[in-house]
N, C-alpha and C positions, 0 to 999 in steps of 0.2 A: 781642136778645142773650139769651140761656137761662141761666138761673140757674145758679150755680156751684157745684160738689159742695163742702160741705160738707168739711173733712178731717179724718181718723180720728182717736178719740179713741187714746192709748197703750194701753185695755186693748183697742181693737178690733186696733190693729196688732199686740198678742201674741196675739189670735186667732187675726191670720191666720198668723203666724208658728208658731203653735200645730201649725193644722190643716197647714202646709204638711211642718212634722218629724215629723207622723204619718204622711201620706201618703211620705213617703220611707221610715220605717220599716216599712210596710204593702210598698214594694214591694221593702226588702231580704228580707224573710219568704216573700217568693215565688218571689226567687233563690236560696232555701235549699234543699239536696237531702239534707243531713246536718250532725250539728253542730259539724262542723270547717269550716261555713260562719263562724260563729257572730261572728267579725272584722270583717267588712263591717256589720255588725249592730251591732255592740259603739262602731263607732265613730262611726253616723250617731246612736247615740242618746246617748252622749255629745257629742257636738256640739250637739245639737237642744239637750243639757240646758245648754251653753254659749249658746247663741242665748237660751234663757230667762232669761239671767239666774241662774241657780242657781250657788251660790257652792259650790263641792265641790273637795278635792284629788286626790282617788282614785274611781275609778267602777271595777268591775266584774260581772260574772253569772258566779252560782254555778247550777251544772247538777247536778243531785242524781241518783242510780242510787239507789233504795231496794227495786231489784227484786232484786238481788244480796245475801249476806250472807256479812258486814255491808257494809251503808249504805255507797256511794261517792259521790265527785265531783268535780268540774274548775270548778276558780278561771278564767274567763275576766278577763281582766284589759286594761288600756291601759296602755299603758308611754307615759314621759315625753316619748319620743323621736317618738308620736302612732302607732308601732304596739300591736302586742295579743299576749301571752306567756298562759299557762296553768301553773296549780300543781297536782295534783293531789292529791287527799283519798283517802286505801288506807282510812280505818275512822272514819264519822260517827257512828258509836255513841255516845251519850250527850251528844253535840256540843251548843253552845249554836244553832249552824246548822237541825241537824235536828229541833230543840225547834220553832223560829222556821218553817220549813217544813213540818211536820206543825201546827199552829195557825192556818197561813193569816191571817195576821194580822199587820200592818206593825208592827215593834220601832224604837223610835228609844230609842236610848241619848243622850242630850243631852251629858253631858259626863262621860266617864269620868274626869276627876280627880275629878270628888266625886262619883261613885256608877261603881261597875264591879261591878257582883255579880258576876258569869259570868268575872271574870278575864282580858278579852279584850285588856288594853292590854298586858301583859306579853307577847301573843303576836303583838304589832304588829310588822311591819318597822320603821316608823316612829313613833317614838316622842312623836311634836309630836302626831298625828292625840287628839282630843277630842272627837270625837262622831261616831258610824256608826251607819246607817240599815238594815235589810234590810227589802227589800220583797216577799213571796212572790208568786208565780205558779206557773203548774200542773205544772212542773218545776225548779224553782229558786227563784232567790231575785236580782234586783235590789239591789242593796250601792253605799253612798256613803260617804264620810267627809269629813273636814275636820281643819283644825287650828283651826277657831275653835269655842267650844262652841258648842251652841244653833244652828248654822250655820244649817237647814230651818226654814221659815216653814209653817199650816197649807196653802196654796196649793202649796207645791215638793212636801208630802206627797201633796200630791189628783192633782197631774199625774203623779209617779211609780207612783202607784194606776192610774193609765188606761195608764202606760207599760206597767207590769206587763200588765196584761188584754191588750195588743197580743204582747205574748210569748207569752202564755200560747197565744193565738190561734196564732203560728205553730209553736211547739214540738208542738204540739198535729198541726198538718198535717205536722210531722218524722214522728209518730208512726203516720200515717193511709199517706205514702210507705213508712215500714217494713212495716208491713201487707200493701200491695200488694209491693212489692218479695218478702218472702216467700212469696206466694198463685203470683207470677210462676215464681219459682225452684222450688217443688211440683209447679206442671204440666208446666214444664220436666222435673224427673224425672220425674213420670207420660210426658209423652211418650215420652220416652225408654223406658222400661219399655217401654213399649205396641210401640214400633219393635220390640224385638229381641223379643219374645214373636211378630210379626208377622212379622219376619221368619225368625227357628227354625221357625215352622209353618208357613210359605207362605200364612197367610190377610191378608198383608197391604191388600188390597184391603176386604174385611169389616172389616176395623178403621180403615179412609179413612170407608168408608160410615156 
């Protein structure tokens, strides 16, 4: 009779659990073709962050446009109901948002009743939330909150860190599709040019060749 497997210890089982909500969010990134995909997304990584164990009341991704001016952006959001709504930002200018995304560098506010520098509890829908997180990536920013303070442990921040990098990974190929899609739509007029220049001077054959 052949020895018995050993069984998993619980941080191996949240490995596997780990790697198994990255690979799911690895292949919504690839069903992504623009970012009004961004729902299907929004909600397997909230989920994964429910599988984890992460104690959060609110999750959403903030999408930043800093190519326009001024500074725009769109609140992707999870609604209660376990759909996904959008706010959108008309002037990031001066924002405590676009401080936190321009510094690339994860903000955790612990508990805004005893420290809120930046003002941001007065601009809460909800007024119980106590502590929010923003986590940058290469177009946004990753956002959590809670109503308990202190809610994130150093470990909830490290995997939100790798969650981020997995965005950052597919917004990144959003931006590589726009690219081509562009290059696409250019030749398409060149072609086009090319036909009717071709076809006004009957040398359409020399410009096939």
């Amino acid at each position: 009779m052949g020895a018995r497997t050993p069984p998993l210890s619980s941080e191996q089982q949240r490995g596997n659990v780990k790697l198994e909500i990255f690979q799911q969010i690895r292949a919504e990134i690839r069903k992504m073709r623009s970012t009004l995909d961004v729902g299907p997304l929004l909600w397997v990584i909230c989920d994964g962050l429910s599988r984890l164990d992460l104690r959060f009341d609110f999750f959403g991704i903030n999408l930043i446009d800093a190519q326009v001016s001024p500074p725009s952006g769109t609140f992707h959001f999870r609604t209660p109901a376990g759909g996904w709504g959008q706010y959108q930002y008309q002037n990031l200018s001066g924002s405590s948002l676009l401080a936190i995304w321009d510094e690339q560098k994860l903000v955790y506010r612990r508990d805004l009743q005893a420290e809120d520098p930046n003002g941001e509890r007065q601009k809460l829908d909800n007024p119980d939330l106590r502590c929010l997180v923003d986590i940058p990536f290469s177009h946004g920013t990753l956002s959590l909150s809670s109503i308990l303070p202190d809610a994130f442990a150093a470990g909830d921040l490290e995997l939100l860190q790798e969650m981020a990098a997995l965005c950052s990974e597919g917004f990144g190929r959003l931006e590589d599709l726009k690219v081509l899609e562009r290059r696409a739509q250019e030749a398409e007029v060149r072609s086009a040019a090319i036909a009717v220049v071709a076809g006004a001077s009957g040398l359409e054959e020399g410009f096939q060749v």
